[in-house]
C-alpha positions in Angstrom: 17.9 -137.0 -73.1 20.7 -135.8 -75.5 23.2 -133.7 -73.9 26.1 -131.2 -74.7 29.3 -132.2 -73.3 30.3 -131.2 -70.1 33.7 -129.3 -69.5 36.0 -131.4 -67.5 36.9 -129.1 -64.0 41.0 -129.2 -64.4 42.7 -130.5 -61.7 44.9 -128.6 -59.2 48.0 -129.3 -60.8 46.7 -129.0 -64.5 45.7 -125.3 -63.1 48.8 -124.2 -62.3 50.4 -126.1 -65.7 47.6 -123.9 -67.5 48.8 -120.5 -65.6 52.6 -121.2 -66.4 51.7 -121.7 -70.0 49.7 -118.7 -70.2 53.3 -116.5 -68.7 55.6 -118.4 -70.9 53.2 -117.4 -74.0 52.8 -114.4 -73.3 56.4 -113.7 -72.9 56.6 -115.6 -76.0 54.5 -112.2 -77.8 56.9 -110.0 -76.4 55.4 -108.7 -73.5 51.8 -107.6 -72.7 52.1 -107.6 -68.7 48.5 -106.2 -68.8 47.0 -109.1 -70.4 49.3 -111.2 -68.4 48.0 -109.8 -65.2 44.4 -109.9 -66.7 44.4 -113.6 -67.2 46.3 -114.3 -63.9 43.7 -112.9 -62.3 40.9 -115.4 -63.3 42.8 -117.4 -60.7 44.1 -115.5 -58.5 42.5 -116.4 -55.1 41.2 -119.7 -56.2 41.4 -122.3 -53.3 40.8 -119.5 -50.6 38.0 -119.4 -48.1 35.5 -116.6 -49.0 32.5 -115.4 -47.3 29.5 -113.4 -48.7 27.7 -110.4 -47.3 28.6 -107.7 -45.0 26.7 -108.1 -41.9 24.2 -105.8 -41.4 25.1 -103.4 -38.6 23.5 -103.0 -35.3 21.0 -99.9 -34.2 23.6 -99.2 -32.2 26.2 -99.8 -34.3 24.4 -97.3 -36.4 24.2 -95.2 -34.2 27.6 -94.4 -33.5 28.5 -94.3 -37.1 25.9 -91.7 -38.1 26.9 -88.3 -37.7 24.7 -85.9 -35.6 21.7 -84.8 -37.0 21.8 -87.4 -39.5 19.3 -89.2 -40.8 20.2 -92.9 -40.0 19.3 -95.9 -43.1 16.0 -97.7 -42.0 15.0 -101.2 -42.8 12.4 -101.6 -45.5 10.4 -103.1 -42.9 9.4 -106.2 -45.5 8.4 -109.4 -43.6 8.9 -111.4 -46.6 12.8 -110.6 -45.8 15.2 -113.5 -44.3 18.2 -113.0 -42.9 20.5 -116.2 -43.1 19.4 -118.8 -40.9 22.7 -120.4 -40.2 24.8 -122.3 -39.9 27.3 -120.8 -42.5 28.8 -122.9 -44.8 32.5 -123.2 -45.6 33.6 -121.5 -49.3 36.4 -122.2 -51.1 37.1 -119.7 -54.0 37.1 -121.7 -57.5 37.0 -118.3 -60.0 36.8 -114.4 -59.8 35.2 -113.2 -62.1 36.0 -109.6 -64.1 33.7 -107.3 -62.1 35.4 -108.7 -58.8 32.7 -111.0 -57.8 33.3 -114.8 -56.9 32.4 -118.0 -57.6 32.9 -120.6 -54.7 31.9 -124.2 -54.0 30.9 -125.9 -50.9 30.5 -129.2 -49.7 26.5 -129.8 -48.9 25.2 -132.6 -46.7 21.4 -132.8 -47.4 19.6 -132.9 -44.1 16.5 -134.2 -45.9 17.5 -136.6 -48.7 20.9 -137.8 -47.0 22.6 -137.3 -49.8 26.3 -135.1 -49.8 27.2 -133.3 -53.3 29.1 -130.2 -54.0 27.2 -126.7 -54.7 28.8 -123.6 -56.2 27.2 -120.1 -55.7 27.5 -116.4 -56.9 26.3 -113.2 -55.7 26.4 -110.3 -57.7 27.9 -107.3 -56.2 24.7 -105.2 -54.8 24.5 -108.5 -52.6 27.6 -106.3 -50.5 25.8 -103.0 -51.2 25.4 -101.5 -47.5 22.0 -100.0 -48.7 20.8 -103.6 -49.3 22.6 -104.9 -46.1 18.6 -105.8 -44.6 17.2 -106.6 -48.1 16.1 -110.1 -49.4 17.4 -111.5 -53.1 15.9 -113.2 -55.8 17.5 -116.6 -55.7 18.0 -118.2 -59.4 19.2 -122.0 -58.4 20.8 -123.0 -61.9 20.4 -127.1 -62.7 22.9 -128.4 -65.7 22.5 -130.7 -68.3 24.9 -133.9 -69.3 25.6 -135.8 -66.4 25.1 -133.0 -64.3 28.1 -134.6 -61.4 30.4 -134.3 -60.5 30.5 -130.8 -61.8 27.6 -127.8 -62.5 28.8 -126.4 -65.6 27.1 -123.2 -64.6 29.9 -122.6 -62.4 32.2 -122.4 -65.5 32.6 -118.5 -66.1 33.3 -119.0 -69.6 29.4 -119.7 -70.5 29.0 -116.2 -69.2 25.3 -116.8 -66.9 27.5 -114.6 -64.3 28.3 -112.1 -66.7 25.0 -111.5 -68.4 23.2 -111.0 -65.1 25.5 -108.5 -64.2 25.1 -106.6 -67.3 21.3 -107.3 -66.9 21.4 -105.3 -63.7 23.4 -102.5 -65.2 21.1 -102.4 -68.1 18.0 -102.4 -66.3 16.6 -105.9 -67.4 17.6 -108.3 -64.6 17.4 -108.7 -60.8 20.5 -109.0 -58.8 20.4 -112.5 -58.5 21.8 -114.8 -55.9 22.5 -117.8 -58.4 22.8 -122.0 -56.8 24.5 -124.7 -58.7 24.6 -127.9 -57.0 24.8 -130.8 -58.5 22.0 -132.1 -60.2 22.8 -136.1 -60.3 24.6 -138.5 -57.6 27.0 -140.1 -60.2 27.8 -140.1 -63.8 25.7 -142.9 -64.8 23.0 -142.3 -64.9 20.0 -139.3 -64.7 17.6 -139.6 -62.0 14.9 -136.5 -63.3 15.5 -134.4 -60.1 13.2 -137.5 -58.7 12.8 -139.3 -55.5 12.7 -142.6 -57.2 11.9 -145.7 -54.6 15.0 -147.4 -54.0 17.4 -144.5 -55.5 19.1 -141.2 -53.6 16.3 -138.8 -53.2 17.8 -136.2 -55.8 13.9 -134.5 -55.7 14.2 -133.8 -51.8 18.0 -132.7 -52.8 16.9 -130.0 -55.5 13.4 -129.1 -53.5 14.7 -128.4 -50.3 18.0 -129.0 -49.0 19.2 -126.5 -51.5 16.7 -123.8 -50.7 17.6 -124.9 -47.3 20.8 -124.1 -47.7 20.6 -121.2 -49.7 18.5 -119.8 -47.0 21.1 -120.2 -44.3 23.6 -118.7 -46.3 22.4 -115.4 -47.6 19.6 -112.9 -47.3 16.2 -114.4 -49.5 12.8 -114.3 -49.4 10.4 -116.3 -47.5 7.7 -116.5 -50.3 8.1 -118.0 -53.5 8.4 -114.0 -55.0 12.1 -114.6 -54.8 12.4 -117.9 -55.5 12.9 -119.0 -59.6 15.3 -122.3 -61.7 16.9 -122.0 -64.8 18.5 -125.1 -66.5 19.5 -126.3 -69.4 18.5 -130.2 -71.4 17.3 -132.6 -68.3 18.2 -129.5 -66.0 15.7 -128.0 -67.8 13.2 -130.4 -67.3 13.9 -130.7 -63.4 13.8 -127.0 -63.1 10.4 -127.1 -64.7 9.1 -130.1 -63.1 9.7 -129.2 -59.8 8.3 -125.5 -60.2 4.8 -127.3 -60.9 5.7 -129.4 -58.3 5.7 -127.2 -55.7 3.9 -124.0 -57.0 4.2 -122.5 -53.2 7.9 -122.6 -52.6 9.0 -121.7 -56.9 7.3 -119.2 -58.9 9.2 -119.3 -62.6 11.8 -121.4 -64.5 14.0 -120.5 -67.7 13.7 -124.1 -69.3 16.5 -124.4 -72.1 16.0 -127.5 -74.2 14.7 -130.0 -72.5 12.6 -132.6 -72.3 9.1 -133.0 -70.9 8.3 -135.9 -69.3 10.1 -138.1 -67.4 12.2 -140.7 -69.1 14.9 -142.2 -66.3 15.6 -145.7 -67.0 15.3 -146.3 -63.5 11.8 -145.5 -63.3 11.2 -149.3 -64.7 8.7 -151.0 -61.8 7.7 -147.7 -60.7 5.1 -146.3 -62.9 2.5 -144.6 -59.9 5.5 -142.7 -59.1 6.8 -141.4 -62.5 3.4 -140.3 -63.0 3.9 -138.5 -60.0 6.7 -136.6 -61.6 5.4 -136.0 -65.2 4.8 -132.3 -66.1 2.2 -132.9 -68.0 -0.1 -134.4 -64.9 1.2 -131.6 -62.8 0.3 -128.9 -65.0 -3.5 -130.6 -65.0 -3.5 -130.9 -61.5 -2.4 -127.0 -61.1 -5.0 -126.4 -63.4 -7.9 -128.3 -61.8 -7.1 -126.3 -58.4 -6.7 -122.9 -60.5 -3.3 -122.1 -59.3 -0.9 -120.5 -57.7 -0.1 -119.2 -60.8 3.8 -120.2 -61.9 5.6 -119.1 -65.0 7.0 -121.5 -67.5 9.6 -119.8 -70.5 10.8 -122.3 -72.6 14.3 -121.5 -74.6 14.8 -123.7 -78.0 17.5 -123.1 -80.7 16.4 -123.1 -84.4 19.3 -125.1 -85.0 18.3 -127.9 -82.5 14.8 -130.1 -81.9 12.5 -130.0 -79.4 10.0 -126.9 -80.4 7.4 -129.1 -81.3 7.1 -130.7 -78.1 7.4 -127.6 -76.1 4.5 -126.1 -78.7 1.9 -129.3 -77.9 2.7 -128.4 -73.9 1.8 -125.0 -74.1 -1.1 -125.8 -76.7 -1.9 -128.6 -74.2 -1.1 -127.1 -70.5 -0.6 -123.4 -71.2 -3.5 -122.1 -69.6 -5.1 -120.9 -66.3 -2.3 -120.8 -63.7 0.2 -122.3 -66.3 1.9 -119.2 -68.1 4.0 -120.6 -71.0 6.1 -118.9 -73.7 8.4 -120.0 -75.9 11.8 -117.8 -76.9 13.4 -119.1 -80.2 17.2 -118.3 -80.3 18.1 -117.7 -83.9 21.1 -120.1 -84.9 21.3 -121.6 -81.5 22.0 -124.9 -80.9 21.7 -127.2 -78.2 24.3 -125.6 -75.6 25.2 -123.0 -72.7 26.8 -120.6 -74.4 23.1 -119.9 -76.6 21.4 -120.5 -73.6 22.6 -117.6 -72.1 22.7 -116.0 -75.4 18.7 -116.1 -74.9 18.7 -114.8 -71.8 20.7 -111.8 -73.0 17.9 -111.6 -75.4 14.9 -111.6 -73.5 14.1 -114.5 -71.1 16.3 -112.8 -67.8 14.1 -109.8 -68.5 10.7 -112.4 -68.6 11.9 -113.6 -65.2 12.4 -110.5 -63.4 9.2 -109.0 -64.2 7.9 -111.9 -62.6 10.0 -112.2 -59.2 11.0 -109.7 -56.3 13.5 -107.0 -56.3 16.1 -106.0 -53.5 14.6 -103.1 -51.9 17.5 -100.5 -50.6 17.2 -98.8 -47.2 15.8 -95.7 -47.0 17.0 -92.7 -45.2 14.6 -91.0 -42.5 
């Protein structure tokens, strides 16, 4: 699969090199203590345990808080709603981001595929919104191209995914989403498809349910696949999309950004029952042949890169019945992040939340 590079994650001590630079520049210019304090504050906090959502408060809890008379906030009363399962995991800041929000990483050890890898997550900020304290969110679980290990470049604010959400929200054309980015490979050597190839760490258990898993026992979600969606970005892309045909009752949508379409691990070699196993292309048939559940497929492709053509012959092919495909050309894109998201901006977050589940507040009564 050809790949973008992959930003290097800076080192501790490069971090603070890169901070000191910034000050001595900036006194350098003569000044500017608001841009000073601006940039500091990318960083400030970084390496600091954090913790998402505000626990939601007790009826009796509520009760004292309410004043007389009062009407006192009601849960929507959705069974599709879960409240984290537990146990918490331990975050450790790595970036704020402008609107306040954070990015942190954790340390995951899979329960189900026994393999350990880092995961980075972001909630936007109506995740901390009391009138959402008993809602469910929309999970987006965000799988990276390159090597995809040790890093997620999703987790780099600078290809602004974070950023356009939030201004989706703002705007009216994206869910509040809680967004995952584990790692999508065990090492740098190789890619492994998002596959449970014999012999190799079971990177498809790792992506299909150890990180649902542990999104679930870390924030408020949905139990049915309503809330449940990928994005990705080269052989992100293509895991995001494989495993949505996959397993049509846990994933309902994926934002598939220049990828491939069938598998194409070298480590597949000896193993062809089981690559078959993993090709879109005979899931799609097979979805088709039992007439659903219905999952939604939109496909993002620069003009300025390949790969229409082959994402054209899939939907002419497999885009039918159950299998909703379309395709979103990015005008002058090319094959990285930054026009990725520039897509998304453009139309494909608005795609996906017209197909997912929405927070629903409290209401008063």
């Amino acid at each position: 699969m050809h790949e973008y590079p992959q930003r290097p994650q800076p080192k501790r001590s490069r971090r603070r090199i890169w901070i000191a630079a910034v000050v001595a520049l900036v006194v350098l210019l003569g000044g500017g203590g608001g841009f000073a304090a601006w940039k500091l504050d990318w960083f400030s906090g970084n390496g600091e345990k954090v913790s998402f959502g505000k626990a939601a408060p007790t009826p009796a809890a509520e009760q004292q808080a309410t004043p007389s008379g009062s009407p006192s906030p009601k849960p929507t009363g959705d069974p599709d709603v879960l409240m984290p399962t537990g146990p918490k995991s331990d975050f450790k800041q790595t970036t704020k981001l402008d609107d306040g929000t954070i990015i942190a990483k954790t340390r995951l050890a899979g329960a189900k595929s026994g393999f350990e890898g880092d995961v980075w997550v972001w909630a936007p900020k109506e995740y901390d919104d009391p009138k959402y304290a008993k809602s469910g969110f929309p999970v987006l679980i965000a799988l990276p191209g390159g090597n995809g290990f040790p890093a997620n470049y999703w987790s780099d604010r600078s290809l602004g995914l974070q950023k356009a959400i939030s201004e989706g929200v703002q705007a009216g054309t994206s869910l509040p989403f809680v967004v995952i980015m584990p790692v999508l490979n065990p090492d740098n050597k190789y890619y492994y498809d998002g596959a449970d190839i014999p012999g190799q760490p079971k990177m498809g258990t790792w992506i299909a349910e150890d990180v649902p898993d542990f999104a679930k026992a870390n924030f408020r979600t949905y139990k049915s696949r309503d809330g449940w969606a990928f994005m990705g970005s080269s052989s992100g892309a293509f895991v995001g999309m494989k495993t949505v045909l996959q397993y049509p009752d846990r994933f309902k949508a994926v934002i598939a950004s220049g990828g491939e379409i069938v598998p194409d691990s070298p480590l597949w070699k000896g193993h062809q029952a089981e690559m078959d196993a993993n090709n879109p292309e005979t899931l799609a048939k097979k979805l088709i042949d039992a007439n659903g559940p219905e999952v939604y497929i939109n496909f993002q492709v620069g003009t300025k890169e390949s790969g229409k053509g082959r994402m054209t012959k899939f939907q002419q092919q497999y885009g039918k019945g159950p299998v909703k495909i379309t395709i979103r050309d990015i005008q002058n894109g090319e094959h990285n992040g930054w026009h990725y998201v520039r897509g998304m901006k453009e139309g494909s977050l608005e795609w996906i939340s017209k197909v997912l589940k929405a927070p629903q507040p409290e209401t008063a009564g």
